[in-house]
KETITI-454676 format. One record per residue (C-alpha): residue number from 1; residue in three letters; x negated, z, y negated. Coordinates in steps of 0.02 Angstrom, whole numbers, plus 50000, padded with zeros to 5 digits. Each point is the difference from the previous one (the first is absolute). Layout:
# residues N
pt pos:NUM&code:ALA&xx:X&zz:Z&yy:Y
...
//
This chain:
# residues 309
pt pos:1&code:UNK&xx:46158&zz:58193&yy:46317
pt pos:2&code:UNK&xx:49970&zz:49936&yy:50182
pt pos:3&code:UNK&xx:50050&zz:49844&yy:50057
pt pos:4&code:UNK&xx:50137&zz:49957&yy:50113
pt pos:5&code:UNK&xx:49916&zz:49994&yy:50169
pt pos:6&code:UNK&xx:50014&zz:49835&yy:50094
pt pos:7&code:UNK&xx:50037&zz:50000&yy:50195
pt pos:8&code:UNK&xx:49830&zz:49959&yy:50088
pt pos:9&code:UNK&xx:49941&zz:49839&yy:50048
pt pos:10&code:UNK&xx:50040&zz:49990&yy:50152
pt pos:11&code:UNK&xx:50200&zz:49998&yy:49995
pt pos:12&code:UNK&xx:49993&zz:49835&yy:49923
pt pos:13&code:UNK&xx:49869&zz:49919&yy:50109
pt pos:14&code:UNK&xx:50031&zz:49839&yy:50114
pt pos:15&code:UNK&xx:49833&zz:50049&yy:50097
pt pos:16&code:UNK&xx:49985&zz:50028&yy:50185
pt pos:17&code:UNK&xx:49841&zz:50089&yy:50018
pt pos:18&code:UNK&xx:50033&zz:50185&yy:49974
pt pos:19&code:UNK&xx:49814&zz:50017&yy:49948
pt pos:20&code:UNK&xx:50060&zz:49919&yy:49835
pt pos:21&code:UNK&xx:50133&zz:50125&yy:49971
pt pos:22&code:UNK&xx:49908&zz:50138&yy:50019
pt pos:23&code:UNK&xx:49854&zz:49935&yy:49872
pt pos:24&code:UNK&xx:50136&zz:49940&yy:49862
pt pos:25&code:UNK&xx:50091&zz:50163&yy:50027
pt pos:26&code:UNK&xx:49840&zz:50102&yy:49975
pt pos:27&code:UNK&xx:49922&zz:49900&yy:49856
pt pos:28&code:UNK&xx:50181&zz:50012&yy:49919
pt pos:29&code:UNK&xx:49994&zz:50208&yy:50044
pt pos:30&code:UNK&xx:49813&zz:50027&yy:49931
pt pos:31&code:UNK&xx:49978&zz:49881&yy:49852
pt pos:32&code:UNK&xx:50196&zz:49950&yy:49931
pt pos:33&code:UNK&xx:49951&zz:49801&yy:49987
pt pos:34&code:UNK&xx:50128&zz:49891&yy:49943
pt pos:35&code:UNK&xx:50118&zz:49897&yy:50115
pt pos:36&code:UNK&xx:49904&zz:49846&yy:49949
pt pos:37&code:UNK&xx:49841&zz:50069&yy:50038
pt pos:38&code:UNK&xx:50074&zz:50052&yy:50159
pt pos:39&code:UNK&xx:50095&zz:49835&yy:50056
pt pos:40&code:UNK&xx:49833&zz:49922&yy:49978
pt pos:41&code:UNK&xx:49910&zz:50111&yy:50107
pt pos:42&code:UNK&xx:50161&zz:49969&yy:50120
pt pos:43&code:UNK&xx:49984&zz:49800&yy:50001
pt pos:44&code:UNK&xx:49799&zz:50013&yy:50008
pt pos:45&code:UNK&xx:50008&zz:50112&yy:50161
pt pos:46&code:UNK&xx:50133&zz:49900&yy:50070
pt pos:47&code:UNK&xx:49941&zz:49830&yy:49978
pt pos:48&code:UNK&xx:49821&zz:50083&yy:50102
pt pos:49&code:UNK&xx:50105&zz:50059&yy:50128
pt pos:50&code:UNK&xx:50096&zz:49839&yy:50032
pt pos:51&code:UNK&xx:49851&zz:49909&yy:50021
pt pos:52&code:UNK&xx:49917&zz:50134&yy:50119
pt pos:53&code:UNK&xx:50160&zz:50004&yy:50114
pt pos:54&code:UNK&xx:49996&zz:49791&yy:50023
pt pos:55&code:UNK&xx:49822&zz:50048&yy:50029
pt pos:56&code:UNK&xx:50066&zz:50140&yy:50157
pt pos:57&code:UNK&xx:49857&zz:50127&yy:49878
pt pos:58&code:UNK&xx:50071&zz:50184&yy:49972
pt pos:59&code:UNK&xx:49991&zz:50065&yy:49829
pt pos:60&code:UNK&xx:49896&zz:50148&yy:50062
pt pos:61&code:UNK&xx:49896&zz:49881&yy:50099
pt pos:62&code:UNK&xx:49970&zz:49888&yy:49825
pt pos:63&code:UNK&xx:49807&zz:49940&yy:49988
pt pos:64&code:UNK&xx:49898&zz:49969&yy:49851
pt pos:65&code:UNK&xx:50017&zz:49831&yy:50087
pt pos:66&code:UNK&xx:50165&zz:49977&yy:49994
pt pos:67&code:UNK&xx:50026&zz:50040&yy:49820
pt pos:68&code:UNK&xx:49864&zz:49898&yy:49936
pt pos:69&code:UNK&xx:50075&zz:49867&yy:50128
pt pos:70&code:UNK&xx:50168&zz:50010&yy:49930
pt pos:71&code:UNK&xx:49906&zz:50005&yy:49813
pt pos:72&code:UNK&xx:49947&zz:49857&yy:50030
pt pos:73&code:UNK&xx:50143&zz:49914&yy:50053
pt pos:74&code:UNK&xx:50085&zz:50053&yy:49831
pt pos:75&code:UNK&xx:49852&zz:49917&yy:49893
pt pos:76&code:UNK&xx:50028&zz:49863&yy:50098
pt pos:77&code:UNK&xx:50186&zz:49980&yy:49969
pt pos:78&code:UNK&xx:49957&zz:50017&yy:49802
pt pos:79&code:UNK&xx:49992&zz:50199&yy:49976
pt pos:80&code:UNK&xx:49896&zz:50020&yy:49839
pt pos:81&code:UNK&xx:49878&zz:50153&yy:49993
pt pos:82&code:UNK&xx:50096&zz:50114&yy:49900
pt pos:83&code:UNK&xx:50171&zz:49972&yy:50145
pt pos:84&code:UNK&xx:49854&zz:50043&yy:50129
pt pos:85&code:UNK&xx:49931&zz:50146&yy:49910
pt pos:86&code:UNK&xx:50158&zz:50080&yy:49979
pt pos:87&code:UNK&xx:50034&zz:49970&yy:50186
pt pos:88&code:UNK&xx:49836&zz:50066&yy:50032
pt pos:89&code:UNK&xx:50039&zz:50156&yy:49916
pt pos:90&code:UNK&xx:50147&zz:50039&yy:50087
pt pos:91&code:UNK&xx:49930&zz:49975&yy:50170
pt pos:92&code:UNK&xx:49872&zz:50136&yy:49944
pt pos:93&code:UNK&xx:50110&zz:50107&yy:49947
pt pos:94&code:UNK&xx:50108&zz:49983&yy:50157
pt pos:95&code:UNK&xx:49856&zz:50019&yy:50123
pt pos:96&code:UNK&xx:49932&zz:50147&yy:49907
pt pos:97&code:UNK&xx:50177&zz:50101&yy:50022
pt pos:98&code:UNK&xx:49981&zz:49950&yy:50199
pt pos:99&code:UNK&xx:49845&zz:50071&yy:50014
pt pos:100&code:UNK&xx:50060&zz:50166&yy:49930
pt pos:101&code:UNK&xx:50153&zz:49980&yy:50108
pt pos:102&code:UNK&xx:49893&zz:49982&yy:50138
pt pos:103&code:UNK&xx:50085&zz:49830&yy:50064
pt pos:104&code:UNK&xx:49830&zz:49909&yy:49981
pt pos:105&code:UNK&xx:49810&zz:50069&yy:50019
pt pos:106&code:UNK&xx:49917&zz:49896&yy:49902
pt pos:107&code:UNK&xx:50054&zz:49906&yy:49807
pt pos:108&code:UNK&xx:50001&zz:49812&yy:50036
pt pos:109&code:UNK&xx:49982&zz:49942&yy:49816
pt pos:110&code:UNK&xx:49846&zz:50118&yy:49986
pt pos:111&code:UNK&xx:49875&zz:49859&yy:49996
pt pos:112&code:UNK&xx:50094&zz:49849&yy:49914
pt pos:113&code:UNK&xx:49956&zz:49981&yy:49822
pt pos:114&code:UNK&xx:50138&zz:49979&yy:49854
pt pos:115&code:UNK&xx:50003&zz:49808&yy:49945
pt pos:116&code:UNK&xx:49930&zz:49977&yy:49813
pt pos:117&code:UNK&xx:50125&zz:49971&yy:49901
pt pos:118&code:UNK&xx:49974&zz:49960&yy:49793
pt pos:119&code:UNK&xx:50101&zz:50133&yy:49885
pt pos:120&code:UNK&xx:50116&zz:49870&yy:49933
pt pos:121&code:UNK&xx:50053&zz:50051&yy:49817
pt pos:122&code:UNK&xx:50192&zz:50026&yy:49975
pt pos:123&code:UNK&xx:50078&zz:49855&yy:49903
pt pos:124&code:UNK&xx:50071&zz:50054&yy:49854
pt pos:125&code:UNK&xx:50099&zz:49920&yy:49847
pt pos:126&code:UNK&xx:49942&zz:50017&yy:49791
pt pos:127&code:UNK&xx:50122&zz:50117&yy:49898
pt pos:128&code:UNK&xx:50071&zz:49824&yy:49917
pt pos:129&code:UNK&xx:50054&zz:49954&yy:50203
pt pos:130&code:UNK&xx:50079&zz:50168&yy:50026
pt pos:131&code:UNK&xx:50089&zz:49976&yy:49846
pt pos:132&code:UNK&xx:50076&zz:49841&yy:50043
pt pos:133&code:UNK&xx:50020&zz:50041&yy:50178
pt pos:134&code:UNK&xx:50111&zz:50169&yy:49929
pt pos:135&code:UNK&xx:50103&zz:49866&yy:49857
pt pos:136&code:UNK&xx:50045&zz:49902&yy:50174
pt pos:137&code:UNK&xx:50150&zz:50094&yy:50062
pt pos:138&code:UNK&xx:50177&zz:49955&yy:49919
pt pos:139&code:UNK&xx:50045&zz:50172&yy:49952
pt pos:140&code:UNK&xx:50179&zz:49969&yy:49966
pt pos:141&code:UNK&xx:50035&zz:49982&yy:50177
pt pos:142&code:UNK&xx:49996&zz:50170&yy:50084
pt pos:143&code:UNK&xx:49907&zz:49944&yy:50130
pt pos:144&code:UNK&xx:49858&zz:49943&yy:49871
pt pos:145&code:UNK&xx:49990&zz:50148&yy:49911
pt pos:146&code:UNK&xx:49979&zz:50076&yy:50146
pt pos:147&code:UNK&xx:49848&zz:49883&yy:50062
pt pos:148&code:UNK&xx:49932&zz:50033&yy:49824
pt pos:149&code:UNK&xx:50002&zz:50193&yy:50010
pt pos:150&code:UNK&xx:49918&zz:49994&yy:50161
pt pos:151&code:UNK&xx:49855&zz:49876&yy:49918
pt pos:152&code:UNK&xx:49981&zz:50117&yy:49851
pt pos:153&code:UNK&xx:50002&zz:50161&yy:50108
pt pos:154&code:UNK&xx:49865&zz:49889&yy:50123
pt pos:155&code:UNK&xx:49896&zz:49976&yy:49860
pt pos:156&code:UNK&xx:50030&zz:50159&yy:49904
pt pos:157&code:UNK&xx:49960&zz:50106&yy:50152
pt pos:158&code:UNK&xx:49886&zz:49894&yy:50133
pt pos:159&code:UNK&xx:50100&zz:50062&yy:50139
pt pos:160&code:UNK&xx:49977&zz:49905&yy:50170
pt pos:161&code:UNK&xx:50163&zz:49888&yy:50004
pt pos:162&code:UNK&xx:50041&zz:50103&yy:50154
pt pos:163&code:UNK&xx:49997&zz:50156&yy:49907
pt pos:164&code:UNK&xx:50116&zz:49904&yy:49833
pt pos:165&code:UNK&xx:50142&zz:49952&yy:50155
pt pos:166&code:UNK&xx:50000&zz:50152&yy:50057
pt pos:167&code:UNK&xx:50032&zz:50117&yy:49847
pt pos:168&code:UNK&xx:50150&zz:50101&yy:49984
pt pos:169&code:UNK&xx:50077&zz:50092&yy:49841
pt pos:170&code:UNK&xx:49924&zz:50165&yy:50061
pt pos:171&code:UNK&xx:49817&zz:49935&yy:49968
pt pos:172&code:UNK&xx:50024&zz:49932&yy:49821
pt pos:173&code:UNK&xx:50006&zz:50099&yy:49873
pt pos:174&code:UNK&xx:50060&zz:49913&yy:49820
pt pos:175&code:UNK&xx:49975&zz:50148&yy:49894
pt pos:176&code:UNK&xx:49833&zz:50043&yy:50030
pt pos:177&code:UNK&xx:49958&zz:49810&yy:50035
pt pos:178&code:UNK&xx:49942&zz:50030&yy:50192
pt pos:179&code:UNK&xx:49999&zz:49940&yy:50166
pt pos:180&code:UNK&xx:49961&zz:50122&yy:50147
pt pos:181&code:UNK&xx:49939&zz:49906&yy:50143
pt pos:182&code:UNK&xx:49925&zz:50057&yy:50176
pt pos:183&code:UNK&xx:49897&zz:49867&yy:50058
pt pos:184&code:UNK&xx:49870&zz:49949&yy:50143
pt pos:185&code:UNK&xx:49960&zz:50164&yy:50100
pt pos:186&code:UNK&xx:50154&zz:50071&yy:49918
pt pos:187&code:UNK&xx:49901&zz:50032&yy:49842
pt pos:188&code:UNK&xx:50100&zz:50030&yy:49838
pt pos:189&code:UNK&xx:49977&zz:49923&yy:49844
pt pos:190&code:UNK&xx:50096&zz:50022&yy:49828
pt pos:191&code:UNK&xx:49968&zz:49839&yy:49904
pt pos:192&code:UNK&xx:50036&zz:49975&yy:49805
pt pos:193&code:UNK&xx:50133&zz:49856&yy:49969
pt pos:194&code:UNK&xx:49965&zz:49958&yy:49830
pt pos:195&code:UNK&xx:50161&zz:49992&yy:49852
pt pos:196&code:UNK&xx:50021&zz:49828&yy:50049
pt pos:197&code:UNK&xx:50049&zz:50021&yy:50177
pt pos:198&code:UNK&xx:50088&zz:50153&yy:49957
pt pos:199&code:UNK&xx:50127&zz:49908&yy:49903
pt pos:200&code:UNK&xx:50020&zz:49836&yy:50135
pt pos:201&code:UNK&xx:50038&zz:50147&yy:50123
pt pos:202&code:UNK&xx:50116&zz:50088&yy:49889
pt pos:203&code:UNK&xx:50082&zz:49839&yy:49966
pt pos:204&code:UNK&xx:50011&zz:49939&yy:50176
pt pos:205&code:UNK&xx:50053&zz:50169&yy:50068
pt pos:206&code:UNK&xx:50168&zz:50024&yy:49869
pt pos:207&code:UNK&xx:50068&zz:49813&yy:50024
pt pos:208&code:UNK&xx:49929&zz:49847&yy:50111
pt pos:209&code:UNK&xx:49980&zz:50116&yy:50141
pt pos:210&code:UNK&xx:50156&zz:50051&yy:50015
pt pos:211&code:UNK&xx:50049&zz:49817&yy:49982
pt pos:212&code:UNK&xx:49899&zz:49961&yy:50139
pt pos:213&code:UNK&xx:50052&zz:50144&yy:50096
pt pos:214&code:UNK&xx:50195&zz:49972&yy:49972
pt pos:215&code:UNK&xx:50083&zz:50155&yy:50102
pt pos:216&code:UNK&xx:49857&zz:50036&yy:50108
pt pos:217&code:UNK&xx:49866&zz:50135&yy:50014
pt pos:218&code:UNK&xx:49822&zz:50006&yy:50014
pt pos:219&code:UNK&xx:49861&zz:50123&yy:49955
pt pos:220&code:UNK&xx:49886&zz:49844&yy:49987
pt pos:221&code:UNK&xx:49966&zz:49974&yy:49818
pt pos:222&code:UNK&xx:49989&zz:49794&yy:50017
pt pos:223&code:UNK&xx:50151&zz:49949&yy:50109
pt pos:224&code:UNK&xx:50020&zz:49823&yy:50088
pt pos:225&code:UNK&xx:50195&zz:49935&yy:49970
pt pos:226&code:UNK&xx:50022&zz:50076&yy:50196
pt pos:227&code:UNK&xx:49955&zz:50173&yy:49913
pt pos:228&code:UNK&xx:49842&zz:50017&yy:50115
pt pos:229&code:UNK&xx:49833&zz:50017&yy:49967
pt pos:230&code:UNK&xx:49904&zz:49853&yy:49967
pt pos:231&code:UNK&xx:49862&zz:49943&yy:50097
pt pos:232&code:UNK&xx:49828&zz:49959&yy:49958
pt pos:233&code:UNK&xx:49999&zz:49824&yy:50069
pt pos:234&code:UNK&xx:50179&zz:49998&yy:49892
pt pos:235&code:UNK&xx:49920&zz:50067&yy:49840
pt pos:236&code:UNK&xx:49819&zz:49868&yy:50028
pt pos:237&code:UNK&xx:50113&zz:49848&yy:49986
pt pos:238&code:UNK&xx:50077&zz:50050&yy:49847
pt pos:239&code:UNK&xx:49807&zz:50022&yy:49930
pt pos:240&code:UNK&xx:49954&zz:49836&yy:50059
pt pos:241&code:UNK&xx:50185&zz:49921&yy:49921
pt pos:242&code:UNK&xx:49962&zz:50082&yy:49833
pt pos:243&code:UNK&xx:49837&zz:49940&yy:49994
pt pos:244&code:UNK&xx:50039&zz:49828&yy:50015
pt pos:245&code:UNK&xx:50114&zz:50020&yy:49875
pt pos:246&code:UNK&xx:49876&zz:50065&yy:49879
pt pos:247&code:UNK&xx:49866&zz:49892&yy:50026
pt pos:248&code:UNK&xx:49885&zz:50095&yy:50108
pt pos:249&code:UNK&xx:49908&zz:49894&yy:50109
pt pos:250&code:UNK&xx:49876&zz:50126&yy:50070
pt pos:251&code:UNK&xx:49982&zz:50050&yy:50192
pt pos:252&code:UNK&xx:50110&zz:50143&yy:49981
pt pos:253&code:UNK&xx:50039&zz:50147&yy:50131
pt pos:254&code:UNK&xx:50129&zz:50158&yy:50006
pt pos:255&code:UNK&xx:49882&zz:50117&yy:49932
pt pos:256&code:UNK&xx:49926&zz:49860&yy:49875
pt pos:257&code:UNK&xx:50099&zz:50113&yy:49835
pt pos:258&code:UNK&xx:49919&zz:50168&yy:50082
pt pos:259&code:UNK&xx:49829&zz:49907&yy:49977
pt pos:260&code:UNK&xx:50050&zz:49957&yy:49836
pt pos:261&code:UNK&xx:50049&zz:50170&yy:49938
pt pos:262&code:UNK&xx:49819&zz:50068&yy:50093
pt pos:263&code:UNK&xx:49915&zz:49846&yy:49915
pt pos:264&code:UNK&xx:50077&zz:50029&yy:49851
pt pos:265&code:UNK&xx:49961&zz:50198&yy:49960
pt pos:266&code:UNK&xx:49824&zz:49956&yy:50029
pt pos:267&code:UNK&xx:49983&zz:49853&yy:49878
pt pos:268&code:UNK&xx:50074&zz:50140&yy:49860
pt pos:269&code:UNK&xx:49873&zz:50133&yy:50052
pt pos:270&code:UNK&xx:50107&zz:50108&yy:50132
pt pos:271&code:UNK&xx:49903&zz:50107&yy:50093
pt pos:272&code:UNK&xx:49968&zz:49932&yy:50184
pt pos:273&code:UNK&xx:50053&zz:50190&yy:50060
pt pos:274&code:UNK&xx:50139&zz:49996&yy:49931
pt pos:275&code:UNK&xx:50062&zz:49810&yy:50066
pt pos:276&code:UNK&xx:49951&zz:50066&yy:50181
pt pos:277&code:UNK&xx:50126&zz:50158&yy:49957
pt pos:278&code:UNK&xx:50122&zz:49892&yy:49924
pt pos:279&code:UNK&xx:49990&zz:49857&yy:50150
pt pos:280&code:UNK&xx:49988&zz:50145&yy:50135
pt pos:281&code:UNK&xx:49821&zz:49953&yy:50061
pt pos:282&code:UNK&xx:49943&zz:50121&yy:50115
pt pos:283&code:UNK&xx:49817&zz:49913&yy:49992
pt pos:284&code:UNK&xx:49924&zz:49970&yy:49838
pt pos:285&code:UNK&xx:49934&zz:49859&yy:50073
pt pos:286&code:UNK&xx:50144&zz:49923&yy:50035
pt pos:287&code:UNK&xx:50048&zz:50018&yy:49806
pt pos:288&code:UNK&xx:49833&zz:49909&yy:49947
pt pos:289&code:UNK&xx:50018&zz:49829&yy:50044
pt pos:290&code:UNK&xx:50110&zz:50006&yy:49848
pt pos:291&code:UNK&xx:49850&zz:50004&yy:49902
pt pos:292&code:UNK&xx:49921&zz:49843&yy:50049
pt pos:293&code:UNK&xx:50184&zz:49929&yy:49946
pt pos:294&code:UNK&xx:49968&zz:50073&yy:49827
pt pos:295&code:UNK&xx:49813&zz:49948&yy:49994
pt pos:296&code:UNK&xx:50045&zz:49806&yy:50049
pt pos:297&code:UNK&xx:50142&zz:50023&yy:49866
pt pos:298&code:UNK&xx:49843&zz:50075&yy:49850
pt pos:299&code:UNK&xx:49919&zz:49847&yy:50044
pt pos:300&code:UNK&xx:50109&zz:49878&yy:49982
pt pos:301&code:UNK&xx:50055&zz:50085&yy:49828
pt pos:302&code:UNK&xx:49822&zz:49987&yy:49949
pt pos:303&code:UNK&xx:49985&zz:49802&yy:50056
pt pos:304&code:UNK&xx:50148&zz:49967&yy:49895
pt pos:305&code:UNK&xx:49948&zz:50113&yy:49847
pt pos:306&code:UNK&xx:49845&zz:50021&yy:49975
pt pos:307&code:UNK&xx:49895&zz:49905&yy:49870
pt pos:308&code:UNK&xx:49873&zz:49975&yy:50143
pt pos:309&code:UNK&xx:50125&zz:50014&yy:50141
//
């Protein structure tokens, strides 16, 4: 099943340069990234050109100067070296598609090395934290059963939370305990939900949602009062509420209970093939620094257990 096409990126774009358009509208065309991926591209590229135009410096007159100029002036302002990177890597891949295009001769970003940056590992919580951080939610208020569906479908699932505020009733499937969900370069994905999510969603879907809903209608499964959609931003606030509540005091983030369900397959001997399937890796690589999560977690069981620990 394909999924519903999105207009391109360049309908929704504040940008001035048409250069920009063009690139979001062909990296949208040949590779399907997300909007995310492509509003950062969009504020990247903008914020260079912004600061080339106070400068009176053409994009297709852009130096290796200038950008290691205006680099520069971003460290110095606080960016860290992963912000830079990233930055870094969409002025490549900008560049590159001029060159093709024909706008520019010669790739400006050729010579500037990527900024080191340490592979920082993904904070995640123990299976006692997820279980209080689930118990949090009142879930005699409609509203709180909701919030603790979502947590237990987070958890059960490791979908990214803007793949959980997303779903609709098409993609879940209760009876043969699946989600179907097209991800990052459009990239589909049928994920187990596990009998205890199956029955929160069953439960959810046949009484508090309805509550919620009153007379309206939605084909998003987790409805705000307004009946829309919620938003990420919306749905990390009620993490970081909940966790208070339960006594989590770690450094969490929005994809902390993804890292958790990742972490926690590992720990119980889940194949790391399978986790990168099941988190929709298209890199193994990307799927292993889960490992080192489960390896620091072996040797802290060890420390505390161990005769000789």
């Amino acid at each position: 099943m394909h999924a519903k096409a999105v207009k391109p990126a360049r309908e929704n774009s504040t940008e001035t340069d048409p250069a920009i358009g063009r690139f979001l509208d062909a990296v949208w065309m040949e590779r399907g990234l997300s909007q995310n991926t492509l509003a950062a591209y969009r504020a990247d590229l903008t914020a260079l050109t912004r600061w080339l135009e106070a400068r009176r410096v053409l994009v297709t007159r852009t130096s290796r100067a200038d950008l290691l100029e205006f680099i520069a002036s971003r460290v110095e302002g606080g960016a860290r070296p992963r912000s830079t990177a990233r930055q870094l890597s969409s002025f490549r891949r900008f560049f590159r598609f001029l060159v093709r295009e024909g706008a520019v001769t010669e790739d400006p970003t050729a010579q500037i090395a990527m900024p080191k940056i340490g592979r920082s590992l993904p904070k995640s919580l123990t299976e006692d934290e997820v279980e209080a951080l689930l118990a949090a939610p009142a879930v005699s208020d409609p509203l709180g059963h909701r919030d603790r569906t979502m947590l237990e479908v987070l958890y059960a699932t490791g979908l990214r939370v803007s793949e959980l505020v997303s779903l609709k009733h098409s993609q879940v499937n209760t009876n043969q305990g699946v989600i179907r969900i097209v991800g990052k370069g459009n990239r589909e994905r049928l994920i187990p939900l596990g009998d205890e999510a199956v029955r929160w969603l069953a439960e959810f879907v046949h009484g508090p949602r309805a509550e919620i809903l009153l007379e309206r209608q939605t084909d998003y499964l987790f409805p705000t009062r307004r009946g829309d959609r919620m938003t990420r931003q919306a749905f990390w606030h009620i993490i970081k509420r909940y966790a208070r509540k339960a006594g989590v005091n770690k450094e969490l983030s929005p994809h902390t209970l993804r890292h958790a369900f990742a972490t926690h397959l590992l720990n119980r001997g889940a194949d790391l093939r399978v986790v990168q399937m099941l988190l929709g890796h298209s890199d193994l690589s990307t799927t292993q620094i889960y490992t080192h999560v489960a390896r620091e977690r072996m040797k802290e069981l060890h420390q505390q257990h161990h005769p000789r620990g």
